[in-house]
N, C-alpha and C positions, 0 to 999 in steps of 0.2 A: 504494500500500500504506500503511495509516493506522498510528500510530505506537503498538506497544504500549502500554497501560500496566498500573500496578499499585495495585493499591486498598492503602493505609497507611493500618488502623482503630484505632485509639488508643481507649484504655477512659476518656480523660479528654477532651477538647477539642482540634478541631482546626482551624489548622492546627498543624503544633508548629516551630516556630519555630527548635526548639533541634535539632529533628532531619533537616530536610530537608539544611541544609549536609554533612553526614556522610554521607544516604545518596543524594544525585544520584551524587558520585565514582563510586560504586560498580554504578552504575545505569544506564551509557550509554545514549542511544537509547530510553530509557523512560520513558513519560508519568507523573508521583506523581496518584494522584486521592486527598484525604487526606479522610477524616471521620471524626467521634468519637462515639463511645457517648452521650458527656454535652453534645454541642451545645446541645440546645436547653432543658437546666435552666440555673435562675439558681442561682449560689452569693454574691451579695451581699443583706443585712440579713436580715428573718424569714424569708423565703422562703428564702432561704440555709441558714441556720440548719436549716429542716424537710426539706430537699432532703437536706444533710449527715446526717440523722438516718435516713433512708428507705432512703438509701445504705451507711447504716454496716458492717462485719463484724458476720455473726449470732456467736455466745457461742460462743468456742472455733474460730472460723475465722480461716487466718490471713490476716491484712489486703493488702488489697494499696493503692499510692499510685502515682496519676498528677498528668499537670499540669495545669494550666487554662490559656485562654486567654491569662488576664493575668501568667502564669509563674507563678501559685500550686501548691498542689495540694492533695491532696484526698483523706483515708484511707477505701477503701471494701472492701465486701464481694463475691463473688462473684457469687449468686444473684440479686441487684438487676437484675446489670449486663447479663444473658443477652439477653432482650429488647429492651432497648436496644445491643446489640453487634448483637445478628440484624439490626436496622433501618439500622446503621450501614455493615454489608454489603452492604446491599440498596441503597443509595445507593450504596454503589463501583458495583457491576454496575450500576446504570443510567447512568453514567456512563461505561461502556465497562470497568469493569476486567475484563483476562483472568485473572487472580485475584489476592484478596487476602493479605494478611499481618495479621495480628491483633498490633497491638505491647503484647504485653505477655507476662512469663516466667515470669507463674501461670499453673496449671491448670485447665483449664477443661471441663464437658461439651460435650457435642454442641452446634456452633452451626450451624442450618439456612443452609445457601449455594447458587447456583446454576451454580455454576464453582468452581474449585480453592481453598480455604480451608486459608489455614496459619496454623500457630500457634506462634508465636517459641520458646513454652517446650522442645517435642520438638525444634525445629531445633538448639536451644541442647545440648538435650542432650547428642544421641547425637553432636553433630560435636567437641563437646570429648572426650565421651566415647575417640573414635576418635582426638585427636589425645594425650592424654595418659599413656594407658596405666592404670599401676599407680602413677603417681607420686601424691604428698598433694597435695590442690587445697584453696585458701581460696578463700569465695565471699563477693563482697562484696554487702549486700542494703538495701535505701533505709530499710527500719524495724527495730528490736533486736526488736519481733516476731513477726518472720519469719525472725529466723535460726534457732528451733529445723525450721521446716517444712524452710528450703535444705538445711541438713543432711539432713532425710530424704529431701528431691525426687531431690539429688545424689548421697546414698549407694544409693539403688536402680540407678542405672546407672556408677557410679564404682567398681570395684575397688578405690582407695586409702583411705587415711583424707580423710575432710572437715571442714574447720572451716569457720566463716562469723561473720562478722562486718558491719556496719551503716557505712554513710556515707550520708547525703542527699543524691540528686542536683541536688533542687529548691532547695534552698538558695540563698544570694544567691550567685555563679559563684565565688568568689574564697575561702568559708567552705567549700563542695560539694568542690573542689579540693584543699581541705586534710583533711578529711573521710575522704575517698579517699585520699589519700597514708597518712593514719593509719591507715586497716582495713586497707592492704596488708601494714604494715611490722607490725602485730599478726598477722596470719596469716602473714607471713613468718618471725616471731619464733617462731610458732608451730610451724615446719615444713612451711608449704606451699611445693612449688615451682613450681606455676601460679597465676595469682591470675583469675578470672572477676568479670567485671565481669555481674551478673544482677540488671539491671532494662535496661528502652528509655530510663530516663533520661540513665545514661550515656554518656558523649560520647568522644568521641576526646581531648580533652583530657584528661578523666577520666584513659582508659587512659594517657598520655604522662603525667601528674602519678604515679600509679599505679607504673609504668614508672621512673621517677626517685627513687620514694622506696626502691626497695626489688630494680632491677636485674634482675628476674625477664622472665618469659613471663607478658605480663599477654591476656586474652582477654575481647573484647568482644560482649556479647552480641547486642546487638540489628547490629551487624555482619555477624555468623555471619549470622541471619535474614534479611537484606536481603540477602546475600547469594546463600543458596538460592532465596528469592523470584525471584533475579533471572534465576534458571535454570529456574523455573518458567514465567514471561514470557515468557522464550525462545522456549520448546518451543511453548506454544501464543497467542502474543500476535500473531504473523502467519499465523497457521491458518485458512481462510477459514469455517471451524464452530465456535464455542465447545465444551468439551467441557460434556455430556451433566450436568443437573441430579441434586444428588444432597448428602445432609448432609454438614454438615461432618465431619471428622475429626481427632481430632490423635495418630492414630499414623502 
């Protein structure tokens, strides 16, 4: 019997270096096949330069930031990314994934898959959703803006009030860290009593620095995700059929 795995598609470059230690623990028994939307662009000198511009958020959409190979990152726009995310899919599955996880906690349309495609942002949702209730939740988010979007992603499925507030996770480790302990203790100052860590940049460390500044129930997003992925994998990763091709979904 061959050994499950799980396609990990990153909207920025992969492998990620920063996230596989975080999610094996979590993952027993389960193969990572990892690839990225933006493998095969260069983001060094003019070519750089033009790829960053190609990439950008259209006028009035909000940004989204991943990493790059070399721990850089990278502010880009949705619409770009669709077709290089679809192709980045299609590499899990030929690599054996029983389905993938799309890491990232924007919203996204339809992306075409041929096995079970998930997507970080609804996982994240509805499971904080469920575990918080009615109580105030701060959400912490890698650019100032995107906090006015978190605010409304969050308050559409959150009964309580929501603030949000910005730390970079890409940052040099040590600057990221401190980053994150300040937008907790802002949102905590604020009156939140959960704090959501929402982006895949996010580390466990994060959440522990997070955690220490400010004593609360801190929730990590891309966690939650790999998490349910990994129950995903379960059900059908030693299935002797794949399940049945069909679009992506992220309800």
């Amino acid at each position: 019997m061959t050994t499950p795995a799980l396609g990990l598609v990153t909207i920025g470059q992969a492998p990620r270096s920063d996230l596989r230690p975080d999610a094996e623990p979590l993952l027993p028994g389960v193969r990572l096949v990892e690839h990225g939307a933006l493998d095969g662009e260069r983001f060094d000198g003019p070519a750089g330069q033009e790829t960053r511009r190609l990439l950008a958020p259209e006028p009035g959409e909000a940004p989204l930031v991943t990493r790059l190979r070399d721990g850089g990152s990278v502010v880009l726009g949705h619409t770009a990314l669709v077709p290089r995310i679809e192709r980045a899919v299609a590499r899990a599955e030929q690599d054996g994934a029983a389905a993938t996880l799309l890491l990232c906690t924007g919203h996204f349309p339809a992306v075409r898959a041929n096995r079970p495609l998930l997507f970080a942002e609804p996982l994240a949702l509805h499971a904080v959703a469920a575990a918080v209730g009615p109580d105030p939740v701060g959400i912490v988010c890698p650019h100032p803006d995107q906090a006015e979007d978190a605010v409304r992603r969050w308050s559409d499925v959150l009964p309580g009030s929501v603030l949000a507030a910005s730390a970079n996770p890409y940052a040099p480790p040590e600057q990221a860290l401190d980053e994150v302990a300040a937008a907790a203790r802002t949102l905590a100052q604020g009156g939140s009593s959960w704090i959501v860590l929402d982006c895949i940049g996010y580390t466990e460390r994060m959440r522990e620095a997070a955690v220490r500044a400010v004593g609360r129930p801190v929730l990590l997003a891309r966690a939650i995700a790999i998490r349910m992925a990994g129950e995903v994998v379960a059900a059908f990763g030693h299935s002797a059929q794949a399940p049945g091709a069909r679009p992506g979904s992220d309800s």
